[in-house]
C-alpha positions as CSV (number, residue, x, y, z in Angstrom):
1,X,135.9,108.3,84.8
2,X,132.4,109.1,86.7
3,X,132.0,108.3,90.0
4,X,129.1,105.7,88.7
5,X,131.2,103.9,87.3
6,X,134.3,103.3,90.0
7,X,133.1,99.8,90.8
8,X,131.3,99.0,87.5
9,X,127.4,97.4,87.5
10,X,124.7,96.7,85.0
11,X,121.1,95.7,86.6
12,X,118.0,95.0,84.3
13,X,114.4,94.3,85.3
14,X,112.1,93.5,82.7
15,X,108.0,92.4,83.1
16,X,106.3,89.1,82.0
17,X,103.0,87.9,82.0
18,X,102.1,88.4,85.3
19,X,105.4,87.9,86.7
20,X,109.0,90.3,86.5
21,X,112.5,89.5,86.7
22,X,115.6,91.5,88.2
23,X,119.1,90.6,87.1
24,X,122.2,92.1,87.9
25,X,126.0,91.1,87.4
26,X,128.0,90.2,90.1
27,X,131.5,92.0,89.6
28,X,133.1,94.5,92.4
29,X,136.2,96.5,90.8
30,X,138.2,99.5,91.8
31,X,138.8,100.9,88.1
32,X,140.0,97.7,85.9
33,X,141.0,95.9,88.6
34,X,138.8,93.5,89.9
35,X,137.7,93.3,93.8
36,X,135.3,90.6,94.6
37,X,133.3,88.4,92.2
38,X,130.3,87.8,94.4
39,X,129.4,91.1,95.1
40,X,125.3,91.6,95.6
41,X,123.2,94.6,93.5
42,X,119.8,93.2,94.4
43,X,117.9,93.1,97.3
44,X,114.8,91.6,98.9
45,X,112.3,94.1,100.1
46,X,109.8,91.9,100.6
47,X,108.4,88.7,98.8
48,X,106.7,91.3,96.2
49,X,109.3,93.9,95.9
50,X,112.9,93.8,94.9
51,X,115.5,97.0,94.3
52,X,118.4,96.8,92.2
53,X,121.5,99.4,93.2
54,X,123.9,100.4,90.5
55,X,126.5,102.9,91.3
56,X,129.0,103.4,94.1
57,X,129.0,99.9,95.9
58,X,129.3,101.6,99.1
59,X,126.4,104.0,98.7
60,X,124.4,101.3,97.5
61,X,124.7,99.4,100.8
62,X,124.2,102.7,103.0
63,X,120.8,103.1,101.3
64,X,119.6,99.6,101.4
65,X,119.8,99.9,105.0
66,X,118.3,102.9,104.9
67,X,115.4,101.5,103.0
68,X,114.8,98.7,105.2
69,X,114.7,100.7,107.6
70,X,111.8,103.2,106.3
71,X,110.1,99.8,105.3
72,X,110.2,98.2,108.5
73,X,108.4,101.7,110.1
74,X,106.3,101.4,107.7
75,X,105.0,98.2,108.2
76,X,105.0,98.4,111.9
77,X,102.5,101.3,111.4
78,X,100.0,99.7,108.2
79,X,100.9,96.6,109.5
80,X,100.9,95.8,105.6
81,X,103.8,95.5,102.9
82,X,104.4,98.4,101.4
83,X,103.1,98.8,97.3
84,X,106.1,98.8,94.7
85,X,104.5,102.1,93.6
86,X,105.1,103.7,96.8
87,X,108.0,102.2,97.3
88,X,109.3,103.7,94.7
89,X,108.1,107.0,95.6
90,X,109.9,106.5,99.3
91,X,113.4,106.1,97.0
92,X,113.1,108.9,95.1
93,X,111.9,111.1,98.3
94,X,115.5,109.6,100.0
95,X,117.0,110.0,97.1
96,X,115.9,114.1,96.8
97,X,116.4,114.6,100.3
98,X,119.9,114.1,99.7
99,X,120.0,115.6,96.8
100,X,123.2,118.1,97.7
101,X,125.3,115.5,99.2
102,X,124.1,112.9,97.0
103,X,124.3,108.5,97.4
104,X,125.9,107.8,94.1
105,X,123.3,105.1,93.4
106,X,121.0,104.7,90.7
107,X,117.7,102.3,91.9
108,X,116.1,100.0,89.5
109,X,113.0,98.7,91.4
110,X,110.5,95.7,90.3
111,X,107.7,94.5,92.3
112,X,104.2,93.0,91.5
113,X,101.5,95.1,92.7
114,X,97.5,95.1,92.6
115,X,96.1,92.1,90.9
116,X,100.2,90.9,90.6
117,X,100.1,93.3,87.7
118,X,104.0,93.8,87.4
119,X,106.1,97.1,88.3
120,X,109.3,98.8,87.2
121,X,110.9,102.0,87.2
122,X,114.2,103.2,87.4
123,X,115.6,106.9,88.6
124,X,118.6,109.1,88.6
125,X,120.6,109.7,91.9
126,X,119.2,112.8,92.5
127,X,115.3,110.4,92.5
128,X,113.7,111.6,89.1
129,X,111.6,108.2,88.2
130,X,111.3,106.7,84.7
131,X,108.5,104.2,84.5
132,X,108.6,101.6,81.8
133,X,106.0,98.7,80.9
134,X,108.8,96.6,79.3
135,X,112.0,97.0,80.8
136,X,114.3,99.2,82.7
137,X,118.7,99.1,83.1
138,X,121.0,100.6,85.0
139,X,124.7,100.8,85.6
140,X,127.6,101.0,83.5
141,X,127.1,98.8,81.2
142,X,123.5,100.5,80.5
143,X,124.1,101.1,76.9
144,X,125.0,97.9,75.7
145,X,121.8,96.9,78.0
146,X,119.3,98.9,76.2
147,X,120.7,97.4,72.7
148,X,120.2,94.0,73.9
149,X,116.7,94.1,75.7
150,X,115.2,95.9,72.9
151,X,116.2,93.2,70.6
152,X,115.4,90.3,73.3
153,X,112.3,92.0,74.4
154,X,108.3,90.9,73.8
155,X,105.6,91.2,75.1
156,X,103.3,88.7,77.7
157,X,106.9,85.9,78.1
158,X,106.6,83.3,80.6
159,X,108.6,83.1,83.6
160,X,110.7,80.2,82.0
161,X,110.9,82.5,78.7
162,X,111.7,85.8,80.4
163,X,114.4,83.8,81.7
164,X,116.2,82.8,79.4
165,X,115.9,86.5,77.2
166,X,117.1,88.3,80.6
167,X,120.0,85.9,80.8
168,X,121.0,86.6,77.1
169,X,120.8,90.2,77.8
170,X,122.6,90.4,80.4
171,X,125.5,88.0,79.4
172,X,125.4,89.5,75.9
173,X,126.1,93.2,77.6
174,X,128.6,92.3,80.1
175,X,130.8,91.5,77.5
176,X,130.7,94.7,75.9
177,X,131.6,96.7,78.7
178,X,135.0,95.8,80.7
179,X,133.6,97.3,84.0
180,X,130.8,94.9,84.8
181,X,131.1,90.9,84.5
182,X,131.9,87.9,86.6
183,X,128.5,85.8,86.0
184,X,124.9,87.1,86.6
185,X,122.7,87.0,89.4
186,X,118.5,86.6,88.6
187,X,115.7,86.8,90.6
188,X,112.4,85.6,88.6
189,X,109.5,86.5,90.9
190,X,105.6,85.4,90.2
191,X,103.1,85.4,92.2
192,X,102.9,82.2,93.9
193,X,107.1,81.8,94.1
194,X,110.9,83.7,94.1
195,X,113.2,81.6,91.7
196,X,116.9,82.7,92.4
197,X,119.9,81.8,90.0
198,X,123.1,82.2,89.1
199,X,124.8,82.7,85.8
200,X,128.0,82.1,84.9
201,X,129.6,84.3,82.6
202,X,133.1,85.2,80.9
203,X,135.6,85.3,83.9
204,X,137.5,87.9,82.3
């Protein structure tokens, strides 16, 4: 079994109109067997930016701190937020700087940036970015993911509508994969407000 897939994870962000939302599931396991059932994959940047982290639970919170830590410099210096754009280029330059010891994470980040035009890009552990103008998954149960949003998927949904397809995608995908589960945790993020909300899935 990869070392990706000791704790088990799926995360998904996928764009609206004008708006984005991040959704992960909420399961911690060792193997099969199941360790917490509250475990958090996504974090808060700031109000704009969000970063999903798949992967080794443990290397996931060791570089969240990380990059709150970069972010904080850097808004003590620009006394700004920083972009999701260059955000994601600070992740992948962590990520590559490590890149022969590696953090067995693999970052989906979602922001809204210039004119709240929506962000999202994903990248390997080793920080190769793949930009997408639909949606991006990671985690274990990233297969089942990609089946499911590209079925689910349109183009210019609502924040109500891009809801309710990320929830279906992401409840639909859990199930078909035995390592990620335990209910769903979504952050829909527009311009003027954060709406947080958990699903409850298959407890099994």
């Amino acid at each position: 079994m990869s070392i990706f897939e000791y704790n088990g994870s799926a995360i998904v962000a996928m764009v609206g109109k004008n708006c984005f939302a991040i959704a992960s599931d909420r399961r911690l396991g060792v193997n099969l067997q199941t360790v917490a059932t509250d475990f958090q994959r996504i974090y808060k940047i700031h109000d704009k930016v969000f970063v999903g982290l798949s992967g080794l639970g443990t290397d996931a919170q060791t570089l969240y701190q990380r990059l709150v830590f970069r972010h904080k410099l850097y808004q003590l210096r620009e006394e700004r937020d920083m972009k999701p754009e260059t955000f994601a280029s600070l992740v992948s330059a962590i990520l590559y700087e490590k890149r022969f010891g590696p953090y067995f994470c693999q970052p989906v980040i979602a922001g809204l940036g210039d004119d709240d035009k929506p962000f999202i890009c994903t990248m390997d552990f080793i920080g190769a970015k793949e930009l997408a103008k639909d949606f991006v998954v990671a985690g274990s149960a990233s297969e089942s993911l990609y089946g499911a949003c590209e079925a689910l998927f349109k183009p210019d949904m609502e924040p109500e509508e891009l809801f309710e397809v990320v929830s279906q995608a992401l409840l639909a995908s859990v199930d078909r994969d035995c390592l990620s589960g335990w209910g769903g945790h979504i952050y829909i993020v527009t311009p003027d407000e954060i709406r947080e909300k958990i699903l409850k899935g298959r407890m099994d």
